[in-house]
C-alpha positions as CSV (number, residue, x, y, z in Angstrom):
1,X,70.9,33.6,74.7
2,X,71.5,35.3,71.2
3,X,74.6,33.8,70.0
4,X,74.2,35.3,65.9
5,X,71.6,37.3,64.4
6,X,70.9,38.7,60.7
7,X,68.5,41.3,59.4
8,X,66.8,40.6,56.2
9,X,66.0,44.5,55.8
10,X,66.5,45.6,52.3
11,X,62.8,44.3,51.7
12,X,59.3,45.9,51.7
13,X,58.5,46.5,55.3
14,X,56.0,43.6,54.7
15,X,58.6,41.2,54.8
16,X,61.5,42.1,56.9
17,X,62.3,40.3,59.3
18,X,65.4,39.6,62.1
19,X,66.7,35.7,61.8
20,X,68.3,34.9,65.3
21,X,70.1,31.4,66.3
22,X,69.7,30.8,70.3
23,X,71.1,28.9,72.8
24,X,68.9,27.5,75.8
25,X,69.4,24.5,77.9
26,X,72.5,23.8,75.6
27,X,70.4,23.6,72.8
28,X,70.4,25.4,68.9
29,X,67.1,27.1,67.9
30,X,67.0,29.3,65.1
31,X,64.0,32.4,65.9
32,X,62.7,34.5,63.2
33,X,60.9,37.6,64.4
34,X,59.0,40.5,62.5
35,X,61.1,43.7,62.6
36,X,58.3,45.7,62.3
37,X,54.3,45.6,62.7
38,X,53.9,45.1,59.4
39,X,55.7,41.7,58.9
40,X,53.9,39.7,62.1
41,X,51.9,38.6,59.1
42,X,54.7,37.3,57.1
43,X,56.0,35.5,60.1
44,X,53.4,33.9,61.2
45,X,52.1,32.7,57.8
46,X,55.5,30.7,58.2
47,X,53.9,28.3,60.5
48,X,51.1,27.5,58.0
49,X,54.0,27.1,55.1
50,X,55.6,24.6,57.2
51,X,52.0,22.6,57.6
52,X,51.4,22.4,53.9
53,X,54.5,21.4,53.1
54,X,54.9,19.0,55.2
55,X,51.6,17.6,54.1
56,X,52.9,17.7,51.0
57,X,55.9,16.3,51.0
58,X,54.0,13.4,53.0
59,X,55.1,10.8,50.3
60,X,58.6,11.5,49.6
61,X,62.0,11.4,51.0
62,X,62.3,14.5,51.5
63,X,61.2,16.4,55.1
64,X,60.4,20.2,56.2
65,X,62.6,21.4,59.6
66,X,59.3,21.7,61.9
67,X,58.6,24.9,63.5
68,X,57.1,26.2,66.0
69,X,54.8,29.3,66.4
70,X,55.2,31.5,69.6
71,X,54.0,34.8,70.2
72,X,55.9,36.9,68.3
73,X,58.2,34.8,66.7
74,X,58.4,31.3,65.2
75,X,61.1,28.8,65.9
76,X,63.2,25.4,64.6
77,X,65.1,23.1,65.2
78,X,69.2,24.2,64.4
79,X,70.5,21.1,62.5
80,X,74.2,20.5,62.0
81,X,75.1,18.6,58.6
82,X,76.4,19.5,55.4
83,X,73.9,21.1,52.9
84,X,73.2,19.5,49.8
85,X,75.3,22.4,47.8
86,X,78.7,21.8,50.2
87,X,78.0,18.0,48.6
88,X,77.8,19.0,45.0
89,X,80.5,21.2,45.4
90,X,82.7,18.3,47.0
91,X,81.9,16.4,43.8
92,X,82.5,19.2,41.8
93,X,86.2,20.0,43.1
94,X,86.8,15.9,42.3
95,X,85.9,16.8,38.9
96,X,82.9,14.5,39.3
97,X,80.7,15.4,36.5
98,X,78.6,12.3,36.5
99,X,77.5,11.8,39.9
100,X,77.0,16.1,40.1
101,X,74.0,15.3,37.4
102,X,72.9,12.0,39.6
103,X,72.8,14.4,43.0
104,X,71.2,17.2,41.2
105,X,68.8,14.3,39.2
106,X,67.5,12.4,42.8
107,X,66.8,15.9,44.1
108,X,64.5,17.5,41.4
109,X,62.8,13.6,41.3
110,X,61.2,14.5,45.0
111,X,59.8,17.1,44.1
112,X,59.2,17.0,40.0
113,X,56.6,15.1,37.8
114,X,56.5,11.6,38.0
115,X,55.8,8.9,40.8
116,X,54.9,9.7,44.4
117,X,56.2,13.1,44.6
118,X,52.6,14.9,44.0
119,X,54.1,17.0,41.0
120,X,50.7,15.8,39.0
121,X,48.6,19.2,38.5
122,X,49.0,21.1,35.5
123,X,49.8,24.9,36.1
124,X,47.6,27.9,35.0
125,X,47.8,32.0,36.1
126,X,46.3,32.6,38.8
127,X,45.7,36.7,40.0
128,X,48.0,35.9,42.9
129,X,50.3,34.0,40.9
130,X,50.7,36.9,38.5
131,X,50.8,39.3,41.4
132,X,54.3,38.0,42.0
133,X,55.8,36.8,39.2
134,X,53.9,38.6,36.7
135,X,52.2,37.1,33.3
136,X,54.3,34.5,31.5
137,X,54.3,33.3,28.1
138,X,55.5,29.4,28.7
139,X,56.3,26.8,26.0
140,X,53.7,23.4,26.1
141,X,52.1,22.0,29.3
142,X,54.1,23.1,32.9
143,X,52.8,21.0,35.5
144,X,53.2,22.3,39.3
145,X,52.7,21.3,42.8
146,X,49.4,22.0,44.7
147,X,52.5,24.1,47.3
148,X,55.1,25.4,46.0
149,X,58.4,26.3,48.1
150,X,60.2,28.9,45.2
151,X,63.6,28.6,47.5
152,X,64.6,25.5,47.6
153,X,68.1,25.8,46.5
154,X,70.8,23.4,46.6
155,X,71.9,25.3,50.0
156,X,68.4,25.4,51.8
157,X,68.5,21.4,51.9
158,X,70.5,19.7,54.4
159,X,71.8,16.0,55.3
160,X,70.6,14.7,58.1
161,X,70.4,11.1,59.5
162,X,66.6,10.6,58.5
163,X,67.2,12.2,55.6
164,X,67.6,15.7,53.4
165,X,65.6,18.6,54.9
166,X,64.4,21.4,53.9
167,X,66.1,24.1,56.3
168,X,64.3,27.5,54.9
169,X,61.0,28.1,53.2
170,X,59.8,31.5,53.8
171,X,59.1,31.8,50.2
172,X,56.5,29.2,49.7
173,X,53.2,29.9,48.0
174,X,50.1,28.2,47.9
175,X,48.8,29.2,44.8
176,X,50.5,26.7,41.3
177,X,53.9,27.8,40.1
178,X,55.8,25.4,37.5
179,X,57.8,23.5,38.7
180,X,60.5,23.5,36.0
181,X,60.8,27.6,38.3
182,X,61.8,26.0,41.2
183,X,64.0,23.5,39.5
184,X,65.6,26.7,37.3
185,X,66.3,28.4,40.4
186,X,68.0,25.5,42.2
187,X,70.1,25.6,39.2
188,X,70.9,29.2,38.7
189,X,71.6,30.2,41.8
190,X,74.3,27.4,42.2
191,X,76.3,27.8,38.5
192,X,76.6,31.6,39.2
193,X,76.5,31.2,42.9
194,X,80.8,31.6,42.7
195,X,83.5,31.7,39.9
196,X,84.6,28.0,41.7
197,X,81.4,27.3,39.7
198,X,82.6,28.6,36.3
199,X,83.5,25.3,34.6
200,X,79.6,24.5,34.8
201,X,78.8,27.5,32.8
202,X,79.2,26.2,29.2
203,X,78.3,22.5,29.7
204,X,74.3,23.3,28.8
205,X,73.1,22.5,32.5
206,X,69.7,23.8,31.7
207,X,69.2,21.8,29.0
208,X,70.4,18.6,30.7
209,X,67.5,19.1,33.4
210,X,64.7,20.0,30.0
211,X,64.9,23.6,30.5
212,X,64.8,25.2,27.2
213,X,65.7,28.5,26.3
214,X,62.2,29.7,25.6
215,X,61.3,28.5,29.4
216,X,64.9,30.0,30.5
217,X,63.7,33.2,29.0
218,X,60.6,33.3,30.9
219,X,61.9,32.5,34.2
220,X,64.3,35.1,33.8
221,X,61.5,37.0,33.9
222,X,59.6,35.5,36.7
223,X,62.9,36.0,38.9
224,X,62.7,40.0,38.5
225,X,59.0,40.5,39.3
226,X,59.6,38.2,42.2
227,X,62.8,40.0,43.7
228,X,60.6,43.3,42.6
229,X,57.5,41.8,45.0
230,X,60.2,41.2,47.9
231,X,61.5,44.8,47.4
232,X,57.9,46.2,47.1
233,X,58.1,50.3,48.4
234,X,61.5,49.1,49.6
235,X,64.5,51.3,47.9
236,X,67.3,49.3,48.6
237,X,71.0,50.8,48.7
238,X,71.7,50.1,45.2
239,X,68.9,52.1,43.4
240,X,70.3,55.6,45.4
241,X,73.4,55.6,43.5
242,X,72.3,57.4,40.3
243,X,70.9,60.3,43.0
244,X,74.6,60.8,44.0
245,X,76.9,63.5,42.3
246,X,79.4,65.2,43.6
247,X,80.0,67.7,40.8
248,X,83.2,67.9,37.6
249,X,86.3,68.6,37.9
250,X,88.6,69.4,34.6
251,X,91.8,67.6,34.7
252,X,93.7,69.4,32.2
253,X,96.8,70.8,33.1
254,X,97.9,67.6,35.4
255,X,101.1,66.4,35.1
256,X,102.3,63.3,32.9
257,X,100.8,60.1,34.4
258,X,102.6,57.4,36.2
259,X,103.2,54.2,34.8
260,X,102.6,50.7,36.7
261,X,104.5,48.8,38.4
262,X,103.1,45.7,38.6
263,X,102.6,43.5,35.0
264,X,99.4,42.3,35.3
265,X,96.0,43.3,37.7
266,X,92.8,41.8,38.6
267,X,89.9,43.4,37.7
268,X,86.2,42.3,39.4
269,X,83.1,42.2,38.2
270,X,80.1,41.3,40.6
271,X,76.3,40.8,39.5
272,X,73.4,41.3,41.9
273,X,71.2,38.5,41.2
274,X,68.6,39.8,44.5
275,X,71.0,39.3,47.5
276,X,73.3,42.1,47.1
277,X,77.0,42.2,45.8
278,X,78.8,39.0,47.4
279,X,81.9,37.1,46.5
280,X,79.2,34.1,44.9
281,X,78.1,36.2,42.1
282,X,82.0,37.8,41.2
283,X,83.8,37.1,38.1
284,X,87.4,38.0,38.1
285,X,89.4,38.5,35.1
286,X,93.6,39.2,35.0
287,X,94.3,42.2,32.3
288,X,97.6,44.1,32.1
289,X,98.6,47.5,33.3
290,X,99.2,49.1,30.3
291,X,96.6,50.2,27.4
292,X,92.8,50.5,27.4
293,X,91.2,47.1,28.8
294,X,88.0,45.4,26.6
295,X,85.9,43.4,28.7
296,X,83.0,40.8,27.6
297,X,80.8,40.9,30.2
298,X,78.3,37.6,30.1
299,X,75.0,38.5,32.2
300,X,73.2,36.3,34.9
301,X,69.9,35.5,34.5
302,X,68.0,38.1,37.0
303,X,70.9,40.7,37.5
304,X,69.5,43.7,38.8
305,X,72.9,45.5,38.9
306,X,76.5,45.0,37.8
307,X,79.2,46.5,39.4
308,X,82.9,46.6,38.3
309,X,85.7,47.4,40.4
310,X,88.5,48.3,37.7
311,X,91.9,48.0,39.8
312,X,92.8,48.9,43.4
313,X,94.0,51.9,44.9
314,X,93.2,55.5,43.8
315,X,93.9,55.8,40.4
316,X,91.7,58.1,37.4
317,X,89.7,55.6,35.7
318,X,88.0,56.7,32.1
319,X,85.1,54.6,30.0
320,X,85.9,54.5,26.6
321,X,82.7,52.4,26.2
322,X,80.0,50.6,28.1
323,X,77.4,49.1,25.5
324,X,74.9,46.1,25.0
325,X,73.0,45.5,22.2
326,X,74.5,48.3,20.8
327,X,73.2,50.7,23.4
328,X,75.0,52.6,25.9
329,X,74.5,51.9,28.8
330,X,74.6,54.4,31.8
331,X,76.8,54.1,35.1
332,X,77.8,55.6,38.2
333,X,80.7,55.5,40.3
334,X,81.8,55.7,44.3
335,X,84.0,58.2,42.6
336,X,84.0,61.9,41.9
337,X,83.5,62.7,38.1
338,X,85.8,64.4,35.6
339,X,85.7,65.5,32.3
340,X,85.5,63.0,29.0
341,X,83.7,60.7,31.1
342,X,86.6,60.1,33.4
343,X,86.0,59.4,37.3
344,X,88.9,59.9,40.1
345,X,88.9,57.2,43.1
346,X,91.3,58.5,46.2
347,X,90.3,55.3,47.6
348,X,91.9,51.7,47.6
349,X,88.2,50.2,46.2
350,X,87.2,52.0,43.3
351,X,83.6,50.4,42.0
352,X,81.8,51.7,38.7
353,X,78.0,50.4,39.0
354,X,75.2,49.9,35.8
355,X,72.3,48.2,35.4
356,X,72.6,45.7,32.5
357,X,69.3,43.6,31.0
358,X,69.8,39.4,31.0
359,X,70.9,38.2,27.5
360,X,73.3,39.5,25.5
361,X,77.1,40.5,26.8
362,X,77.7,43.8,28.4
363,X,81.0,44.8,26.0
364,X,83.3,47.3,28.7
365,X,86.4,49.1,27.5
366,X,88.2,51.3,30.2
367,X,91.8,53.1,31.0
368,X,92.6,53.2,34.3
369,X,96.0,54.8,35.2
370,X,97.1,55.2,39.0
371,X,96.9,58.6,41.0
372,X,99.5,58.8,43.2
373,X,102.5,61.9,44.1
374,X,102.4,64.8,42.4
375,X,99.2,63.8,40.1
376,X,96.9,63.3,43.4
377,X,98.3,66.1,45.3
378,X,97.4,68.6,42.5
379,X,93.9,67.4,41.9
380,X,93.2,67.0,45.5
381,X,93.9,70.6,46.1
382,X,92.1,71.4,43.0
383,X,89.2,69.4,44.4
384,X,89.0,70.9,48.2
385,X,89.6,74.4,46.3
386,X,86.2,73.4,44.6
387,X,84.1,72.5,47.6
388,X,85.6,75.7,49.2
389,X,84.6,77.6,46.8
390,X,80.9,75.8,47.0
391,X,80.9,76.1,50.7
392,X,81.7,79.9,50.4
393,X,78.6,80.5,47.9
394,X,76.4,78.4,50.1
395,X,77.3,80.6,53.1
396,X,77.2,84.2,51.7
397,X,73.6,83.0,50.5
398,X,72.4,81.6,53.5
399,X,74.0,84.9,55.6
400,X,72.2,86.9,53.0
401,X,68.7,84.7,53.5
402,X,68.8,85.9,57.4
403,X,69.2,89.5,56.7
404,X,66.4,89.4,54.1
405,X,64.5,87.4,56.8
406,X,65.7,89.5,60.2
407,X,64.3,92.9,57.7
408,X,60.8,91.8,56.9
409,X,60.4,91.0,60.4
410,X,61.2,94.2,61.5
């Protein structure tokens, strides 16, 4: 019996695949199944991931959730615990500092240079290497693993009586990858993984763990071509919103605007680092009602898209300037366009969307005043007078079109 299932879809047909967690005999399995032809590959090259990394673990503390190939599918073992990230953030809401490094320390030292844990072989580009991660330019000698499991984040490894686990490895690659990659994803995804995290953003945690910013730089890097070779021919959601337009609509001649009520607001801002917009990668900042708001944006590594959501409820927003580097940068909207690069939101989620490079801040400056009585009746009428007024043209055209056509059959 099915009893939870999630689609990892917004991929290249390659690899997307349905993750299902059953119930037989009063038992937890967790099934992952191609959803198309093309990914039986990708599934069952899981088994052999799990082999090799086993294998290679051999020597350390650290284990690989078996799994077993059937069919069509391949299948584990559910295991209940607390994940190594639900540990680090217990420490981390103590205020812990000092044990958070020694967690985050015995972790990387089962699977980094040094000892027993097989991290021995000095890395060089490979064709498949650079086939997903693209060519690098990294700083002195990188030394790697002869597998290398890319996802082994802080929330893919899990207590359990004989030990931690490793839960998930569908990204594992037998080809070298440094392993200071593996160690800066672990990282990443778990100081920008949610604002709880934001205290860890200016205490250098890169460099604690020998990451420089040349290396940093590069990874960055790595990260994109990677999420990029996931993607593949895949157009995910978020690169169809600069195809949407619904058209201008001049908002001269609108009465005076309302004032706020409220002192202060919360505006959001959320970075896709490769998973979509989620509440882990949001950073919300408290501004006031009144005025134009400035906003310095600071960039995750391997953001593919921002998106900001400027107040809620309908309301006219207008960018007064969205810049890095300098540059402006260009944006879209779930909204409908106006004039002096003003958008109106009838909706209680307004989002503005742009796609910012890692690095340097993003600097935003915005108005947003709220649409409400007389000032959203007018330009709503204004606005369905406009689509009627398109919908006419469309169909005296397309009446026209037939009587062209219905002639030169005759």
């Amino acid at each position: 019996m099915i009893i939870f299932t999630k689609y990892s879809n917004e991929r290249d047909p390659r690899f997307s695949i349905r993750t299902d967690i059953l119930l037989e005999d009063d038992r937890r399995y967790i099934s992952k199944r191609p959803v198309s032809e093309a990914a039986q590959e990708h599934i069952a090259d899981i088994y052999d991931k799990s082999v090799l990394l086993t294998e290679d673990f051999g020597s350390t503390p650290l284990r690989v959730n078996p799994c077993t190939r059937l069919a069509d599918e391949v299948r584990f073992p559910y295991r209940n615990g607390k994940t190594l990230e639900e540990r680090l953030d217990g420490l981390l809401a103590k205020g812990d500092g000092k044990a958070l490094e020694r967690e985050i320390t015995a972790y990387f030292a089962m699977f980094a240079q040094g000892g027993s844990s097989g991290c021995e072989l000095l890395f060089s580009e490979t064709p498949e290497f650079t086939a997903v991660f693209g060519q690098v330019d990294l700083p002195g000698r990188q030394y790697c693993r002869a597998v290398s499991d890319v996802d082994m984040v802080f929330s893919n490894v899990i207590e359990t009586d004989e030990g931690p686990e490793l839960i998930d490895y569908e990204w594992t690659f037998a080809f070298p990858v440094p392993v200071k990659f593996i160690q800066y994803r672990c990282l990443n995804y778990y100081i920008y993984g949610t604002t709880r995290r934001d205290v860890l953003k200016e205490m250098n945690w890169f460099e604690r763990f020998g990451i420089s910013e040349k290396e940093r730089s590069e990874f960055d890097r790595m990260e994109k071509n990677f999420q990029q070779y996931i993607l593949g021919s895949h157009i995910p959601m978020w690169k169809l919103y600069d195809s949407i337009s619904d058209g201008v609509i001049e908002l001269s001649g609108l009465s005076k605007r309302e004032s706020e009520k409220k002192k202060n607001r919360t505006v959001e801002i959320y970075f896709d680092t490769g998973r979509g917009f989620c509440a882990r990668e949001c950073d919300r900042r408290s501004v006031s009602h009144e005025g134009p708001v400035t906003l310095e944006l600071l960039i995750p590594g391997g953001t593919k898209q921002a998106r900001v959501d400027p107040c809620s409820g309908a309301s006219v927003v207008r960018i007064l300037e969205l810049t890095q580097d300098g540059k402006h940068l260009r944006w879209t909207s779930n909204g409908l366009p106006a004039e002096d690069e003003s958008v109106v939101f009838d909706s209680e989620d307004p989002q503005i969307f742009f796609r910012p490079c890692s690095g340097n801040p993003v600097t935003l400056r915005f108005l947003a005043e709220p649409l409400a009585g007389l000032n959203r009746e007018l330009l709503l009428n204004r606005y369905k007078n406009f689509q009627w007024m398109i919908g006419m043209v469309l169909r005296r055209g397309y009446r026209k079109l037939k009587q062209i056509t219905k002639g030169s059959k005759d």
